[in-house]
C-alpha atoms as one frame of an Amber mdcrd trajectory, in Angstrom:
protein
  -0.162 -14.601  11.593  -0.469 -16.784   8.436  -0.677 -15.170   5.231  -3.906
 -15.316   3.654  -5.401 -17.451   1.238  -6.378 -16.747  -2.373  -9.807 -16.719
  -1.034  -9.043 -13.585   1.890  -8.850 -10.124   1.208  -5.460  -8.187   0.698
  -5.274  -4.525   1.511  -3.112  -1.934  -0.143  -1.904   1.550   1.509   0.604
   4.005   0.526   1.137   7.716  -0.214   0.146   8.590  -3.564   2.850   6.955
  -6.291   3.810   4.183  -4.027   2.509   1.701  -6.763  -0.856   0.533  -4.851
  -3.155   0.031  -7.775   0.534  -1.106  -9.688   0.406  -3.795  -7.279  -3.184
  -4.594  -7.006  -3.095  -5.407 -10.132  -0.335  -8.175 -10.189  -1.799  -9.334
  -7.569  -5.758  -9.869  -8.688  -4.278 -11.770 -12.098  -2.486 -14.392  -9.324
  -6.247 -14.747  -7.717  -5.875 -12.545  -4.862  -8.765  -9.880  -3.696  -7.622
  -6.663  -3.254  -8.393  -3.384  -1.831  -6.940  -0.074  -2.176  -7.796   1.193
   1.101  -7.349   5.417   0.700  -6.376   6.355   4.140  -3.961   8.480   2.822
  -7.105  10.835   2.375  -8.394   9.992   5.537  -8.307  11.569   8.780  -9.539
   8.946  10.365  -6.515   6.782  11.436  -8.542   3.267  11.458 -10.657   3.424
   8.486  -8.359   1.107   6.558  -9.399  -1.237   9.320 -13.334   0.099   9.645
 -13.905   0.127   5.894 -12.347  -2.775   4.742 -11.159  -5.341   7.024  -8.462
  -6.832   5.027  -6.696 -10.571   6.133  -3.688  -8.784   5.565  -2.782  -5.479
   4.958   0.550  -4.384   2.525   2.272  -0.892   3.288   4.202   0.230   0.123
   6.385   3.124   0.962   7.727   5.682  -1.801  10.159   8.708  -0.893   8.457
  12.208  -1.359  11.079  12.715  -4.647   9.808   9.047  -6.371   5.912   9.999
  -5.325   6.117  13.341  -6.839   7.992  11.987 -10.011   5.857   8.768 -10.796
   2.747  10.859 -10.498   3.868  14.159 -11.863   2.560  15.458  -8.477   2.743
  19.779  -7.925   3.089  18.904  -4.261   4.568  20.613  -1.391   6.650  18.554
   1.125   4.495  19.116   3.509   1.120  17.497   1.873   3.142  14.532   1.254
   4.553  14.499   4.905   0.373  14.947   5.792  -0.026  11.750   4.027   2.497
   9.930   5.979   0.809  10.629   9.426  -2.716   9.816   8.178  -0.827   6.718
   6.862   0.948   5.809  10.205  -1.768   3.522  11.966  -1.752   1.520   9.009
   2.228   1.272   8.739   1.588   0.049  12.527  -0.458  -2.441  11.633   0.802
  -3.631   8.650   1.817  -7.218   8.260   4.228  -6.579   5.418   6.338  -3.407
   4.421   7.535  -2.600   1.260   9.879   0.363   0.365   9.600   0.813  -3.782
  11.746   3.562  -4.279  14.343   1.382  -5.896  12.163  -2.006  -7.026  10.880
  -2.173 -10.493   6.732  -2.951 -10.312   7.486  -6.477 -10.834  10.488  -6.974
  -8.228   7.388  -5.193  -5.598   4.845  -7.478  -6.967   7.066 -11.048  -5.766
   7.673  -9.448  -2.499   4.277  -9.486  -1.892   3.941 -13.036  -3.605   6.603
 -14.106  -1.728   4.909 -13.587   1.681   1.559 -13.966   0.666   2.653 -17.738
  -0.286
């Protein structure tokens, strides 16, 4: 599959504190459209792909610890682990992967650059 286009639409999933809206944001001032798509919320396991239907979709993964810690989340392991199987069609599917425990927002924002080139 090509990468898109400036002109295509980019979707971004993650569990909560995985840097989605971090990223969308680095990526809309380099011209791309993007889409936080909030399946983590959903129980429907193809809504990113119902909803939104993104060129290309970006999976950002963060640990429970990181999530918890970036967002100053009061969660239980479990609620995150509930967001990771509501998340898992979309991991599936996704075109690129992008684990940002240890990346600083910019090192995550040219991954995606660098594939979406």
């Amino acid at each position: 599959m090509e990468p898109p286009s400036k002109g295509q639409l980019v979707g971004v999933v993650g569990p909560c504190g995985s840097g989605k809206s971090t990223l969308m944001a680095g990526l809309e001032k380099h011209g791309y459209a993007c889409r936080h798509i909030a399946q983590e919320h959903s129980y429907v396991q193809a809504m990113w792909q119902i909803v939104s239907k993104p060129d290309v979709l970006i999976y950002l993964h963060s640990s429970f610890p990181v999530s918890t810690a970036r967002r100053k989340l009061d969660w239980r392991e479990k609620d995150y682990e509930e967001q990771l199987r509501r998340l898992s069609h979309a991991r599936e599917h996704a075109q690129l992967f992008i684990d940002t425990d240890n990346l600083t927002p910019e090192q995550v924002l040219q991954k995606a650059l660098d594939f979406l080139k």
